[in-house]
matplotlib code that plots the C-alpha trace (Angstrom):
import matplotlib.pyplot as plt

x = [-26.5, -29.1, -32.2, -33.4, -37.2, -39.2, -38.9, -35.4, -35.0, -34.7, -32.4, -29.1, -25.9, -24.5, -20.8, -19.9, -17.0, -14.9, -16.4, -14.8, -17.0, -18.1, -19.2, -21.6, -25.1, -28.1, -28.4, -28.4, -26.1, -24.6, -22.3, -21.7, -20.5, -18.3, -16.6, -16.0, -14.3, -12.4, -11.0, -10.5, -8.6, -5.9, -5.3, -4.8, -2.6, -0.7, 0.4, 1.0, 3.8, 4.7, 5.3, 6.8, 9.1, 10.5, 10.3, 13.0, 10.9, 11.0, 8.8, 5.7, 6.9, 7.0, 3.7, 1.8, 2.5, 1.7, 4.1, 5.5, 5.3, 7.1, 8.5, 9.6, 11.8, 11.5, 15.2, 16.3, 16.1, 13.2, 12.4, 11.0, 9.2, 8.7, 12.8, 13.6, 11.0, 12.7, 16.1, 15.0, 13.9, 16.6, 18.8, 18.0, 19.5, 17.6, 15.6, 13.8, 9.6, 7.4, 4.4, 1.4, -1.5, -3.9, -4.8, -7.2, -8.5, -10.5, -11.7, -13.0, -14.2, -10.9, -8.4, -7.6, -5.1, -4.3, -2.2, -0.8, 1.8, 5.3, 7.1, 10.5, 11.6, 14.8, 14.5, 17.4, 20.1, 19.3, 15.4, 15.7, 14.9, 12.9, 13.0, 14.7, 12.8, 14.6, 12.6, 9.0, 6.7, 4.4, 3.2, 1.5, -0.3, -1.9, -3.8, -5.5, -7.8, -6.5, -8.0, -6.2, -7.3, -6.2, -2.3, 0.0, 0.7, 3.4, 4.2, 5.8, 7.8, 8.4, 10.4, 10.8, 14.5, 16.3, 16.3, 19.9, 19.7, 19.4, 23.1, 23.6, 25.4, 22.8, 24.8, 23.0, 26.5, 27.3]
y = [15.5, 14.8, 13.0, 9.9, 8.9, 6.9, 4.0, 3.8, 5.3, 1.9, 0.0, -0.6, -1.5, -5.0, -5.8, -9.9, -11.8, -10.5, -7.0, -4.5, -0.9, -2.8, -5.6, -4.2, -5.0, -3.8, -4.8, -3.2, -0.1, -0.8, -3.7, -1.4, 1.3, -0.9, -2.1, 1.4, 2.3, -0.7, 0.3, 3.6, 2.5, 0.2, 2.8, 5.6, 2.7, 2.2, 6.0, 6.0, 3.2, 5.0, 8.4, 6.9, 5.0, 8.2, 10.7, 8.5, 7.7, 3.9, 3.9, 5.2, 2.4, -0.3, 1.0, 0.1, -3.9, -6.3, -7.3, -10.1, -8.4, -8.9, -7.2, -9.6, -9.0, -11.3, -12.5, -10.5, -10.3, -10.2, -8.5, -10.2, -8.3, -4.3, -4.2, -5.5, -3.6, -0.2, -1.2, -1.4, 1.8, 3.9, 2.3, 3.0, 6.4, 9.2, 10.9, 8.2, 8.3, 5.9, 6.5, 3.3, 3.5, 0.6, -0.8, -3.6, -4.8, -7.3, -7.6, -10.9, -10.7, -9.4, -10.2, -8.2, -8.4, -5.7, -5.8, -2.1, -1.1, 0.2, 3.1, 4.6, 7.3, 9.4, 12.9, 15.2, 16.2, 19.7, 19.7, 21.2, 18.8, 16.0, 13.1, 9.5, 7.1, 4.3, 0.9, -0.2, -2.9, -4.0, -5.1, -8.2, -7.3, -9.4, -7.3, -7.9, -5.8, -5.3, -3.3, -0.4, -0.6, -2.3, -3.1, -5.0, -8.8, -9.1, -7.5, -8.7, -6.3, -7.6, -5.5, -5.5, -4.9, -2.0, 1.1, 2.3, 5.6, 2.8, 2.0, 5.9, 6.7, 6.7, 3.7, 0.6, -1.4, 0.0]
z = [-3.9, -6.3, -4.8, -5.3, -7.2, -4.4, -5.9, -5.6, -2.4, -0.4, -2.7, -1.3, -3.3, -2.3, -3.0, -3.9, -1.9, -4.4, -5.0, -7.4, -7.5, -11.4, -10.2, -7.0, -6.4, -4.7, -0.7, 2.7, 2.9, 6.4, 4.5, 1.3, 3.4, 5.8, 2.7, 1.5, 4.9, 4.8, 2.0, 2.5, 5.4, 4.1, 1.2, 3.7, 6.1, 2.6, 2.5, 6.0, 5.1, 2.0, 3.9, 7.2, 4.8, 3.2, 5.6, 8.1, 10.6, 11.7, 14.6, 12.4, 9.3, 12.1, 13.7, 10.3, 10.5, 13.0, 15.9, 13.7, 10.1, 7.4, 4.5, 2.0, -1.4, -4.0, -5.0, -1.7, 1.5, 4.0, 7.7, 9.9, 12.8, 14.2, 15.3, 11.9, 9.9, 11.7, 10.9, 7.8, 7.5, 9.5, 7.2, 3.9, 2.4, 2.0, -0.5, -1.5, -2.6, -2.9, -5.4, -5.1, -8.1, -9.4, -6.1, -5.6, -2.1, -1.3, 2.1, 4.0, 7.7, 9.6, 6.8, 3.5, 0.2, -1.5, -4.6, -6.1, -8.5, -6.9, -8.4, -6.1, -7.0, -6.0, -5.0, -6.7, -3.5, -2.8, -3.3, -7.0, -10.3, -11.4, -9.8, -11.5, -11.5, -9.3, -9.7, -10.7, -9.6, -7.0, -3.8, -2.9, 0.6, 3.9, 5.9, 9.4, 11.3, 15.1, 17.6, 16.5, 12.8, 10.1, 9.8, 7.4, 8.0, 5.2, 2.1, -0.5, -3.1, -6.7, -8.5, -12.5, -12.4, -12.0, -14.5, -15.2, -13.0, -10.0, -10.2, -9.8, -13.3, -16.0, -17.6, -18.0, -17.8, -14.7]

ax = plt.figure().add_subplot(projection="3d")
ax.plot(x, y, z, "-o")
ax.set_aspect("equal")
plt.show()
């Protein structure tokens, strides 16, 4: 790590209500880095629901809501609650993987959004292949911080519409 001249060395970057990493200013590091871990923290929760999620295992997708979650799909259905949020796990098909990019967080006191892009993908039968690309779009996240971290309040999944190889034969009429 390069050092700093002395007359930067006690300037501090400060981060607005609203802070993206463009838009941060200079103030006390103790806030700056809180924000960072904050973030780093929901991110890192967010692949712990994307891995849970695909790997089959509902207790560890349930453990990354609150008691009373919910997952919510525009147009479709939503679960309501850890039972409900592990039923909907343990009953979705296998071989499925969920890939988040372009996340932004914003963090206020105890409570977060975070809004990311969604892309599911299907893994070939067998292990061998490329997977298909399933279904794009994104989430629309609450977050809260509990004692045990930070964990989702409700999620909502927008999805642009299904790409043919989601009805399974490659044909979009089908």
């Amino acid at each position: 790590m390069r050092p700093q001249p002395a007359s930067s060395a006690g300037l501090r970057l400060r981060m607005p209500e609203r802070a993206t990493v463009a838009t941060m200013q200079y103030v006390h590091s103790d806030e700056f880095v809180q924000r960072l871990l904050d973030r780093v923290a929901i991110r890192e929760l967010t692949a712990r629901y994307n891995r849970s999620f695909d790997l089959h295992d509902p207790d560890a997708f349930a453990s990354t809501f609150v008691r009373d979650g919910v997952v919510a799909i525009e147009g479709g259905p939503e679960f309501a609650g850890q039972q409900a949020l592990a039923g909907m796990c343990a009953g979705t098909p296998p071989g499925l993987m969920h890939v988040t990019t372009d996340a932004t967080v914003d963090v206020d006191g105890d409570e977060a959004t975070q809004e990311c892009s969604l892309l599911a993908l299907k893994r070939p039968a067998g292990g061998g292949g490329t997977p298909l690309l399933m279904a794009s779009g994104s989430y629309e996240d609450k977050l809260v911080r509990t004692e045990n971290g930070w964990l989702f309040s409700r999620r909502l999944i927008r999805l642009d519409g299904a790409t043919p190889t989601m009805a399974g034969s490659g044909d979009p009429e089908t």
